[in-house]
N, C-alpha and C positions, 0 to 999 in steps of 0.2 A: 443517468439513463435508466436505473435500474429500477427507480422509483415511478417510471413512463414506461415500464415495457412492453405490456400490453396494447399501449398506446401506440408506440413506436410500430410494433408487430403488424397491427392493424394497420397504419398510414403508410408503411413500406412495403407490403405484401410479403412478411417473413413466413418460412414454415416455422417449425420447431427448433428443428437444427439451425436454423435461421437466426431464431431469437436465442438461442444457446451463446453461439458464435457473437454473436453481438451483445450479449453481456458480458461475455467471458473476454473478445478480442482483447481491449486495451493490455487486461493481463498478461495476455500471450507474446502480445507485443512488447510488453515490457521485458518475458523474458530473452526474447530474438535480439535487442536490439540494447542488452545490458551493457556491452563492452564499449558502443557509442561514445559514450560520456568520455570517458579517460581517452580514447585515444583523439576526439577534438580539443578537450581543453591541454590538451600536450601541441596541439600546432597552434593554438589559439590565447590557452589560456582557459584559467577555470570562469571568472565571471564572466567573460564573452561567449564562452561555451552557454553557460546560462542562458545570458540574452538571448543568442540564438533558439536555444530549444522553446524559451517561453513564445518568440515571435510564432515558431513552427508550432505551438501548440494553438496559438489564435489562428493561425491559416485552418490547420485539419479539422476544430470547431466549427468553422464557417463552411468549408468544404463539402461536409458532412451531410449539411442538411440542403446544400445546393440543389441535386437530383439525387435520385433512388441508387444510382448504381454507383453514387461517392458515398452511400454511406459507411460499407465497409473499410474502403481506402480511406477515407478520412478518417473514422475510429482508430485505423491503426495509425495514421499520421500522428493525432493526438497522444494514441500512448506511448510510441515511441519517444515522442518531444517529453514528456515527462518523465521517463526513465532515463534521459538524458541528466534532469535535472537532477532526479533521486541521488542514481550515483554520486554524483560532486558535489552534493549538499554533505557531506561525511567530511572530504577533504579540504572543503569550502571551510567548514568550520575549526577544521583541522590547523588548518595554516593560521587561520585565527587566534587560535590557543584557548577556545572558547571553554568556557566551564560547562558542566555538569548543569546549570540554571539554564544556558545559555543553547545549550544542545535540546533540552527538556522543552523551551518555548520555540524553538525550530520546529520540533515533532510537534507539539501542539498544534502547531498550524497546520500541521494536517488532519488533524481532529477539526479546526474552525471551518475550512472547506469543504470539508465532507460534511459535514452538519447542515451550512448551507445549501450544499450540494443539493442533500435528501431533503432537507424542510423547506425549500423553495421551488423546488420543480413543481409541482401538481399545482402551486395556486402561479406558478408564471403559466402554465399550458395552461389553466384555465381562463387565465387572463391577455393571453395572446395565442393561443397555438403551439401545435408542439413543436416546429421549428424554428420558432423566433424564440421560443422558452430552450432550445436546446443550445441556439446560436450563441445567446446571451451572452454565455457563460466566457466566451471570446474577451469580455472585456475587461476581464481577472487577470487572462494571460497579456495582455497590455499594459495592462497595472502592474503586472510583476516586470514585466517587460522594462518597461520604465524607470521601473526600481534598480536592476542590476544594470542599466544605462548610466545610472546616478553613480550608483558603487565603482563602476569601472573608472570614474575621473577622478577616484583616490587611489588609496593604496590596494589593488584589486589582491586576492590571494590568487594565486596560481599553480598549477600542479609542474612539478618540479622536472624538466624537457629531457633527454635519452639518458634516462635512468633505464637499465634493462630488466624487467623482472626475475624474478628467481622465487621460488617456490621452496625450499630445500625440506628435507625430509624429517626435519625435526619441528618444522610450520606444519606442514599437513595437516595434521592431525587438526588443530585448531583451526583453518582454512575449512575443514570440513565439517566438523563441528556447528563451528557459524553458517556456514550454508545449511544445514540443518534445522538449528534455528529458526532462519529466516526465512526457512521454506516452509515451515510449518505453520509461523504464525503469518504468512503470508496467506496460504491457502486458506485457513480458517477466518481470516480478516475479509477478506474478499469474496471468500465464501457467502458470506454473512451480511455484506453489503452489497452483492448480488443478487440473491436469492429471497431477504431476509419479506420484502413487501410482499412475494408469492406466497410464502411460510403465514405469513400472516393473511393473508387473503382466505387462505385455506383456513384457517383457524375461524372465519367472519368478521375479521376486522374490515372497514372499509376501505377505501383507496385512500384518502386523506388520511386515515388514523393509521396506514402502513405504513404510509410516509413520514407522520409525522413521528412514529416511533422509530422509524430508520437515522432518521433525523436527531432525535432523541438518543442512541446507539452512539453518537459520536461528539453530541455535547456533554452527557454525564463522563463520556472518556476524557475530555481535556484536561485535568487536575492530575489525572492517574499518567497522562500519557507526559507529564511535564514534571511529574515529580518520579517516574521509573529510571529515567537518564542520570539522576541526581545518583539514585539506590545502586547503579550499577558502577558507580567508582567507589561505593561501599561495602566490603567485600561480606563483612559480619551478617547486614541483613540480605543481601544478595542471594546467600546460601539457603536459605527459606523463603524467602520474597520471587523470586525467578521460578525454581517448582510449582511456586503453589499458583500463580498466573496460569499454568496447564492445567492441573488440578480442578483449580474453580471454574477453567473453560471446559474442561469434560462436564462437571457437573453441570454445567448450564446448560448444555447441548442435548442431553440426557434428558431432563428436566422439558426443554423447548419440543424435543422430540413426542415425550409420553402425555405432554399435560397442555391444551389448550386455553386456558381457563385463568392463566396469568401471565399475559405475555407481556403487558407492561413490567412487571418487574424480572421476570427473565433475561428480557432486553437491557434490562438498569445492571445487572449482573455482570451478562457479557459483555457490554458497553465499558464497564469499568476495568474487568480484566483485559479486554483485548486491546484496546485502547494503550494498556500500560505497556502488553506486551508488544506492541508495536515501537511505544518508544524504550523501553529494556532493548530491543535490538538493535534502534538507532544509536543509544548509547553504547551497547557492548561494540558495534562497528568501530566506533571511535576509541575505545578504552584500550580497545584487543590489537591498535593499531601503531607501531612504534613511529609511527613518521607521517605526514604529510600524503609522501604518494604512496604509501601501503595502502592509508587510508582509503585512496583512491582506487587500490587494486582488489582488497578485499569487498569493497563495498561494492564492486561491479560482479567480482566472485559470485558473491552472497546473494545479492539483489539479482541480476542476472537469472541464475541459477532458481533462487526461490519465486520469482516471478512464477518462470515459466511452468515451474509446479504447480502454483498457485492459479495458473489459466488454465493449465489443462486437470489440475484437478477439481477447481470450480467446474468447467464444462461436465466433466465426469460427472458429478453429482447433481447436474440437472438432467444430467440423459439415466441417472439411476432411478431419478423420482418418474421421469417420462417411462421406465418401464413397470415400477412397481407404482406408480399412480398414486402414492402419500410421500411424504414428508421422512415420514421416521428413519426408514433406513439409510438413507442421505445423511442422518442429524445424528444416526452412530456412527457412523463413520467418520464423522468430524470429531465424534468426543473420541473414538481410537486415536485419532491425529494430535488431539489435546494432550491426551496423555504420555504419547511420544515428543512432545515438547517439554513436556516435563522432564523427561528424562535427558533429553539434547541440554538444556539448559543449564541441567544438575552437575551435568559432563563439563560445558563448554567456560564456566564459570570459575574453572580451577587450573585455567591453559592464563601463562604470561601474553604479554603485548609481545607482535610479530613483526617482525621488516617482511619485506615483500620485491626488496630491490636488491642488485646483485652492486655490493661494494667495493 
């Protein structure tokens, strides 16, 4: 969507707050509707939960672009099916016993979607429309749909039924910590895959070459976002590897903020950092997790939680640019955010694995 929004604005009769809301929604949504997950795949089960949300995520796709007045409800339809999925992709993998490899080409995949995402909207709307180029994308969540249909005729994982949580006060610390985290490079991920085609329009890139550097933002990440998960069951490089992921996102934010004039490689930058630190948090969710349905509870915690910063502080930062009318001070305000990841990370990287269930 973010790569169309313009478009979008114009075909639905958006104000400002209008087109805010609707880049930001899915976000939002994700954080409202974090807790979803765990408590269907506990009456359901984990891959059926899946199926379900991927089905629910083709419906709010199509919904969307029905009439003008589903495209909100639909937007949020969709990102809530997806936060459904987020969550239980942690415990999914969890119950698996999956490695470090295995956790790593999970999060990549959502570097492969996103890439597609952004490098193929502008030449699908220009070759059909913006609503048969939005609809489209319905038939990924089919595919996936399909996919966890398959998985469920074996040994499906499942999250583990009236386990009661418990939180106890010597988790804390680490539960907050990781939401921390998560919130952080949430906001700046989606920040950036929001905003990033506007940031660049404003610079005189054109609508194709936003896109296609947007696009570019999440294919240079797949390497980094598949080998972070590995790094973070390694504690040695961990302890400089994690920091400095904030680090070079301040720097890069800084850098996109003051300087027009190389956004190709600014983009190559934060694409590789951000990219990592999305999957360093997918992996610390799993690493930080002594069990199966911890796995399940912090990652709903975490993700929950950092969503919903992450949409409302993406909105914020479009309604800061809509008052001050540039870029820049939106894009310090991210690198502030960077380098308090720095710091959470630095923190959160020296907390053991936690249960999350009362024994």
């Amino acid at each position: 969507m973010s790569a169309l929004l313009d478009q979008a604005t114009s075909e639905f009769g958006l104000d400002g707050v209008g087109r805010s809301l609707l880049a930001t929604l899915p976000v939002i949504a994700f954080g409202l509707t974090a807790m979803l997950g765990p408590l269907l795949a506990r009456r359901i089960g984990t891959t059926r939960a899946i199926l379900a949300a991927m089905s629910v995520l083709a419906v709010g796709l199509v919904l969307r672009v029905l009439s003008g007045w589903m495209l909100l409800p639909g937007t949020f339809l969709a990102g809530a099916a997806i936060m459904v999925a987020a969550t239980l992709l942690p415990p999914y993998l969890k119950a698996l016993g999956a490695s470090g490899l295995w956790v790593g080409l999970s999060s990549m995949s959502f570097g492969i979607g996103a890439a597609l995402g952004a490098g193929l909207a502008v030449p699908l709307d220009e070759a059909f429309g913006l609503r048969p180029a939005l609809a489209a994308w319905a038939a990924l969540a089919v595919l996936a749909a399909l996919a966890m249909l398959a998985a469920g005729r074996g040994s499906a994982a499942t999250v583990p039924r009236g386990q009661p949580v418990s939180i106890p006060a010597e988790t804390r610390l680490t539960v907050a910590l990781m939401t921390a985290v998560f919130s952080l490079q949430a906001l700046l991920y989606f920040a950036v895959t929001t905003w990033l085609p506007l940031i660049l329009s404003a610079h005189g890139e054109s609508r194709g070459a936003a896109g296609g550097l947007l696009g570019w933002f999440s294919l240079i990440g797949l390497i980094p976002t598949l080998v972070a998960p590995v790094i973070a069951r390694r504690r040695r490089i961990l302890t400089w590897f994690g920091p400095g992921l904030g680090l070079v996102m301040a720097a890069g934010f800084v850098w996109l903020g003051l300087d027009g004039g190389h956004d190709a490689a600014v983009v190559t930058v934060l694409g590789i950092a951000q990219n990592a630190g999305f999957g360093l948090a997918m992996g610390l969710l799993v690493s930080l997790s002594a069990d199966e349905a911890s796995a399940g509870i912090l990652s709903a915690i975490a993700q929950g939680i950092g969503y919903a910063v992450a949409g409302s502080g993406s909105l914020l930062l479009g309604i800061v640019h809509d008052a001050s009318g540039a870029w820049a001070v939106s894009l310090l305000l991210m690198a502030l955010c960077a380098a308090l990841l720095a710091v959470s990370v630095t923190l959160v990287i020296r907390r053991r694995p936690v249960s999350l269930i009362r024994r």
